[in-house]
N, C-alpha and C positions, 0 to 999 in steps of 0.2 A: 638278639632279635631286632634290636631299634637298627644294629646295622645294614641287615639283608635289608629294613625298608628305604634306608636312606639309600643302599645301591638303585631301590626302586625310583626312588625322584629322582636319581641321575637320570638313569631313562628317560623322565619325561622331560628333566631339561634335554635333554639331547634331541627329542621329539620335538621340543618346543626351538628348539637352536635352530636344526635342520627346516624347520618349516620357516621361520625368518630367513633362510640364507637367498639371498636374490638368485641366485643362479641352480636354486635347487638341487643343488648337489646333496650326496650324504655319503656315509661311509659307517663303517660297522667294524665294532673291538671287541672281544669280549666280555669286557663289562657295560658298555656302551653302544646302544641299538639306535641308528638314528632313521628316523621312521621317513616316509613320505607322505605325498598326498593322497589318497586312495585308488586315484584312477594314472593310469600311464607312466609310471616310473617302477624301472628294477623295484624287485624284493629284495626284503634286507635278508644277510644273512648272517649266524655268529656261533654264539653260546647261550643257548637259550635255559640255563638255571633257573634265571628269573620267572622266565616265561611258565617252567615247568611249577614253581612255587607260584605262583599267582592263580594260574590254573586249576591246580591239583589240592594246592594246601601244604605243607610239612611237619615237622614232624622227626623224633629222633628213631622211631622206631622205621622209618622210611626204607632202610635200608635194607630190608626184611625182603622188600622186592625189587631190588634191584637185578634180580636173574632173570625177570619174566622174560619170554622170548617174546618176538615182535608179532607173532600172531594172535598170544593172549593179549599182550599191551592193544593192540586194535581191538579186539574183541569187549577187552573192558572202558576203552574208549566209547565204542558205538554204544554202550549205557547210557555213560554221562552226554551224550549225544541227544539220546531223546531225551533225558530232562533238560537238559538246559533250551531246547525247541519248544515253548512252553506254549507257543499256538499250532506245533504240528502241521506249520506248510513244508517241511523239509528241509527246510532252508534255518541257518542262524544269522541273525541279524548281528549290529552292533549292540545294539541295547540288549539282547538274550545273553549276550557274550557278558558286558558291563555286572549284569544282575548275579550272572554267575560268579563271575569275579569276587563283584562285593559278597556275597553270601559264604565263598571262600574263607575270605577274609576276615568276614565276624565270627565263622568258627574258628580258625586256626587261634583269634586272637583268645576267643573264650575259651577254647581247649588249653592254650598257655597259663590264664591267668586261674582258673577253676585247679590247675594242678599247682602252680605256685601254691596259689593260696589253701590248698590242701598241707601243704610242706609248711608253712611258715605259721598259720593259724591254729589255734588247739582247737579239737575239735566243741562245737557249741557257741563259739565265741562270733560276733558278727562283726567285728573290725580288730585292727593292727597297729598298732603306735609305729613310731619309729623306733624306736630306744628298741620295741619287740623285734622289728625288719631286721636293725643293726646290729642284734648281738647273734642272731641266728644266721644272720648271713656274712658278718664279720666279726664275728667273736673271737676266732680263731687266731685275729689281728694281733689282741692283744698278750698274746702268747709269747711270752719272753725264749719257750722254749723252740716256738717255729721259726728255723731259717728260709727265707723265700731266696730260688736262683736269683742269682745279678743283684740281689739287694734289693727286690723292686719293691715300689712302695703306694700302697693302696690308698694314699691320701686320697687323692683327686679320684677317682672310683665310690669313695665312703660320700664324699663333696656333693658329686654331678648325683648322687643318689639320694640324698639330702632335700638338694634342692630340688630333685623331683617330685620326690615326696610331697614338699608342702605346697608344691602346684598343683599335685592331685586334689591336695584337700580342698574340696572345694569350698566348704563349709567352716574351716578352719576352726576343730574341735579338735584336732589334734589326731587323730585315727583317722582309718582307711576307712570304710563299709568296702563292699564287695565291688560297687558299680564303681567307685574310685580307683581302687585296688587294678581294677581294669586300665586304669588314664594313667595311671604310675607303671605298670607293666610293657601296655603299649600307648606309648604317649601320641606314637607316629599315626596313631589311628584316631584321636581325637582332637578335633580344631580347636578346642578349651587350652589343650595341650601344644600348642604350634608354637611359644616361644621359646619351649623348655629344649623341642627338637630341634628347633634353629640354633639353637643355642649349642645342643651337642655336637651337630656337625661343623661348626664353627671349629669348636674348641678339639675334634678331631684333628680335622685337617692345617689348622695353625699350629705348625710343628715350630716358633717362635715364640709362642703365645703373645705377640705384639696385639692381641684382638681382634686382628683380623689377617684375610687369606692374598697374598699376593702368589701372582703370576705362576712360580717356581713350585710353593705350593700348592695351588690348584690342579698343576701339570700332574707334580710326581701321584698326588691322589688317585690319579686314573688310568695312570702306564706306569711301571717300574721297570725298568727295561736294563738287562744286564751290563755290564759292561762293558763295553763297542757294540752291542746290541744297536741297528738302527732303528730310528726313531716310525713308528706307523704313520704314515701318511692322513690318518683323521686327525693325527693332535695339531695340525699346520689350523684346521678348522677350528679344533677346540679353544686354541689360542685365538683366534681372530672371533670365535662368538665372546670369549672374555674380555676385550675389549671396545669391541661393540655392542653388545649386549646387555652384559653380565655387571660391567665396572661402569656403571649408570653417569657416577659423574669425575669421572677421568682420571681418579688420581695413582690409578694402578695395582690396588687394592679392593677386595671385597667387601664391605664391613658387614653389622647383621643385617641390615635393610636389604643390603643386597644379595647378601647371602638368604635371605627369604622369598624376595620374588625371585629368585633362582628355582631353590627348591620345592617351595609351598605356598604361590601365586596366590591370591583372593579365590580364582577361581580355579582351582586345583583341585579336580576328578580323578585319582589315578586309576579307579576299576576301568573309568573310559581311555583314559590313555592307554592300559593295556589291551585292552578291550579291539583297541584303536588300532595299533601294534599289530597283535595277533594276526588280524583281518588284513592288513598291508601287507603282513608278512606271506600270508597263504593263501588270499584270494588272487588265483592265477586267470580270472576272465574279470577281474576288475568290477563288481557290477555290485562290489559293498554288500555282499552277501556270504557268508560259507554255505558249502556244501557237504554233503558224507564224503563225498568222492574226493575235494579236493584238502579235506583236514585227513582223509586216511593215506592222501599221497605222501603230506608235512608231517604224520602224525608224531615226527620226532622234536617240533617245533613244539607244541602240547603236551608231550610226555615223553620223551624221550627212547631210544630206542631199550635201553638196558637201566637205566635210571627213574623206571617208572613210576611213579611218583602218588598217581592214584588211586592202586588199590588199596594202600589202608584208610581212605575214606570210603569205598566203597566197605571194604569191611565193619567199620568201625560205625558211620552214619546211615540209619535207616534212608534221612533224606536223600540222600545220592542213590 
């Protein structure tokens, strides 16, 4: 889960990249949408996963409608249409868009952690030790009789778990409550939470663990590209925002400071960044509005054509 969101703050570095680039330029990968300014420049175009998860919501049971055909995916579109128009002039703003977003947002994360904490808690009980987390979700560890492929070894997973933990605590009593239990599940969603996230995407992408992300690193994070595979034409950008940008004070490396304002700036909105996004991407008269007409042209930008993503919030939430 903390992954799909860290792919989300790439986005908005990449939104935040492309709008520093002096010459305006941008360019589009599939993991990485680099946005424009709203008025007069091409739409991006890509893989819009993200786009469809930020919108929609996720979810494992998703998959359930993946067959809709593109006449009901519009059809269940034009719903979530007029609720998120929540003054009914026709039109979607940014900020209609933003609210939807975040609202997205807070359930998917509540729907995660109400079912976690259904699995992990006995029923009656209003918080969770660690010792309780660690032997139900790795107990299994210490099982002389289980062989894992390749030998792998769950230290560092049991660690970065650990120490999340006791950053949720806020209270430091040693147990979760619920609203905690929340900041420990999704940490990416709570700014209490912002060092534990920096932290993990750090310690992802430093495939050296020197403690911090150089150049080689940072690249392969975002393209893997096979072997004689050529190189896409955005990473020539991506490299030159990592060094003027990104690598603050020249040494060629990322460290956490900078690996923060990267991903999760002081002022870091991402419901607006997507928000942001969307509207770049589909408002084709530039005028910083959506319409019906021209989200049901993109409507695969939103929900994709065969991957549609939102009927089980509509089924599932009254509110929608």
């Amino acid at each position: 889960m903390l992954k799909r969101n860290i792919v989300a703050l790439l986005v908005y570095s990449s939104v935040q990249a492309a709008v520093l680039d002096k010459e305006g330029q941008h360019s589009s990968d599939s993991r990485v949408h680099h946005a424009r300014p709203l008025a007069g420049v091409e739409r991006v175009e890509g893989d819009y996963e993200y786009d469809h998860e930020a919108f929609l919501g996720g979810g494992d049971t998703l998959n359930e409608f993946n067959e809709l055909s593109p006449a009901e995916s519009k059809r269940r579109l034009l719903i979530i249409l007029d609720r998120i128009d929540t003054d009914q002039d026709k039109y979607i703003s940014e900020e209609e868009l933003r609210m939807w977003i975040e609202k997205v947002q807070t359930t998917e994360a509540r729907r995660d952690t109400d079912e976690l904490w259904e699995q992990k808690v006995p029923a009656g009980d209003t918080s969770i030790s660690w010792l309780q987390y660690r032997n139900s979700t790795y107990g299994f560890v210490d099982d002389p009789t289980v062989n894992f492929p390749g030998g792998f070894n769950f230290t560092s997973m049991i660690q970065r778990d650990d120490r999340r933990f006791n950053k949720a605590d806020r209270n430091a009593d040693g147990v979760l409550d619920r609203d905690e239990f929340q900041n420990f599940v999704h940490p990416e969603e709570s700014w209490f939470m912002r060092d534990v996230t920096v932290m993990e995407t750090l310690e992802e992408m430093d495939k050296d663990n020197d403690g911090k992300i150089g150049m080689h690193e940072f690249i392969n994070d975002l393209w893997k590209g096979e072997e004689g595979e050529l190189e896409p034409d955005w990473l020539a950008s991506e490299r030159d925002q990592f060094l003027t940008h990104r690598d603050k004070d020249g040494d060629g490396f990322l460290n956490f400071k900078e690996v923060q304002d990267w991903i999760m700036p002081d002022d870091f909105d991402l419901p607006l960044v997507e928000a942001h996004h969307l509207i770049a991407t589909v408002d084709s008269d530039d005028d910083n509005l959506l319409t019906k007409d021209e989200i049901l042209e993109r409507y695969d930008v939103f929900v994709g054509s065969t991957a549609t993503r939102y009927g089980i919030l509509l089924n599932r939430h009254d509110e929608f």
